[in-house]
N, C-alpha and C positions, 0 to 999 in steps of 0.2 A: 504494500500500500504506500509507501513512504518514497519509492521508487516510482510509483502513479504520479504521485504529487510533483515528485521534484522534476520530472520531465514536462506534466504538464505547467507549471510555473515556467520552466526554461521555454519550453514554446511559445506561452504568453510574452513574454517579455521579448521575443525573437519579433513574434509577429507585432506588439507592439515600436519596435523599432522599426522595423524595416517597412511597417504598413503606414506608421504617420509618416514615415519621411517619404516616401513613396507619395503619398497625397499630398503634402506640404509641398516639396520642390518639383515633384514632377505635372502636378494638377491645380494645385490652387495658384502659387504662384505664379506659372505664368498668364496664367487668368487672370488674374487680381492686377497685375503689373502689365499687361497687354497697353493700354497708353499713357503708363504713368515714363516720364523723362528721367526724371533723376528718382533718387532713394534717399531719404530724410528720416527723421525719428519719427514721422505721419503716416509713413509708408508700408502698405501692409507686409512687405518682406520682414519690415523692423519687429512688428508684433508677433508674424506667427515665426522665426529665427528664433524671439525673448523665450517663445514657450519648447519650440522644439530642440533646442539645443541639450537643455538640464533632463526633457521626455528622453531623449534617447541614450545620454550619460547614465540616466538611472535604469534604464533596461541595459544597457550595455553591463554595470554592474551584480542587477539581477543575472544576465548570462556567466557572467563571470564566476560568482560564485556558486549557484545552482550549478555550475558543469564542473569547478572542483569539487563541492562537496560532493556530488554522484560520481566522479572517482573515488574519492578516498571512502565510501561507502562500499563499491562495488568493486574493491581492489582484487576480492580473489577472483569474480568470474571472469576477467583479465585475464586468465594464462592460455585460451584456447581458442585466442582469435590466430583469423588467417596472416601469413606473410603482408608486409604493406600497411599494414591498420598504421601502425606507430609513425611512419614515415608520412604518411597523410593525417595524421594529427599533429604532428608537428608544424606541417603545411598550412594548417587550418588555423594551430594557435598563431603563427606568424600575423595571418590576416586580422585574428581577434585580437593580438593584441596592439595592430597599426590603428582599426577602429578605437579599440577603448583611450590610445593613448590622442588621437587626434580628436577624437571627442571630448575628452578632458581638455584639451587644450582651447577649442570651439567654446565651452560652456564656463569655462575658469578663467579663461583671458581675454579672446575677444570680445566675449557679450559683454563681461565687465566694464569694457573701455568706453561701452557705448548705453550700458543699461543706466548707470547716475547722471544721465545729462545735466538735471537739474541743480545737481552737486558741484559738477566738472563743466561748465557753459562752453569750455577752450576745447573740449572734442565733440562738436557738433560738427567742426569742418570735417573729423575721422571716419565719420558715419556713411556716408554712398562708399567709401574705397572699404572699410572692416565689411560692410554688409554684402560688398561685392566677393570680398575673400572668405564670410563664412559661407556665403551661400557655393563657393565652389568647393571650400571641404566639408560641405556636409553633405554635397554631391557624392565626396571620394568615401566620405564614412558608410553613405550609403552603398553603396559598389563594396568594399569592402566584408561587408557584413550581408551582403546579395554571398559572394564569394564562399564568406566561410557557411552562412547554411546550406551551402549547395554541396559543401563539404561533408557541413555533418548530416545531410542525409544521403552522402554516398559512405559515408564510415556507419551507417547506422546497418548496412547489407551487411558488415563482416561478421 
């Protein structure tokens, strides 16, 4: 039962990342943005960036720890996988951990730079160039973690 859970949790949190951002940058955004010119703190990139950034840090972390803990839970039934499994897990954590760490970096430094306007007035001119740059790494975050589920439902055959 405990093995139910912690894979259904690891899935929610998979599809929560990869399904908002999936709708965020691929669908609403360029909707929303179709004849806005520039990008400002009014600009709906700014609003749904503010919320999807820390959404998908925290599913990133839920995948994170849901897939150690279900190792170190299921350490013995580990000894009777096929040739390859480990070598493609490896490959897989490379990807998970290019998203977790450039998603930390998206939700702990650029949104920062741009979330206290009211505090900071002297980074309003930061704002179109940071929202231009998170929106292309949360392009790659998403690709990335496209990536590694595709991974782990070919490691899920062994």
């Amino acid at each position: 039962m405990q093995n139910n859970f912690l894979i259904f949790l690891h899935l929610m949190a998979a599809v929560i990342a990869i399904g908002g951002s999936v709708y965020c940058l691929l669908i609403y955004l360029p909707l929303a943005e179709k004849d806005k010119k520039e990008r400002d703190e009014n600009s709906p990139s700014y609003k749904i960036l503010d919320h999807l950034a820390p959404t998908v840090f925290a599913s990133l972390l839920v995948l994170v720890g849901t897939g150690i803990y279900f190792l170190l839970v299921n350490y013995t039934a580990q000894t009777g996988l096929k040739p390859g499994y480990y070598n493609l897990f490896g490959i897989k954590m490379v990807f998970v951990a290019g998203a977790f760490f450039v998603s930390m970096y998206l939700t702990f430094s650029l949104r920062v730079q741009i979330s206290d306007l009211d505090l900071n007035p002297k980074n309003k001119g930061l704002v179109p160039e940071t929202l231009k740059k998170m929106i292309g790494l949360s392009r790659m975050v998403l690709a990335l973690m496209t990536i590694a589920l595709f991974l782990g439902v070919w490691l899920a055959r062994f």
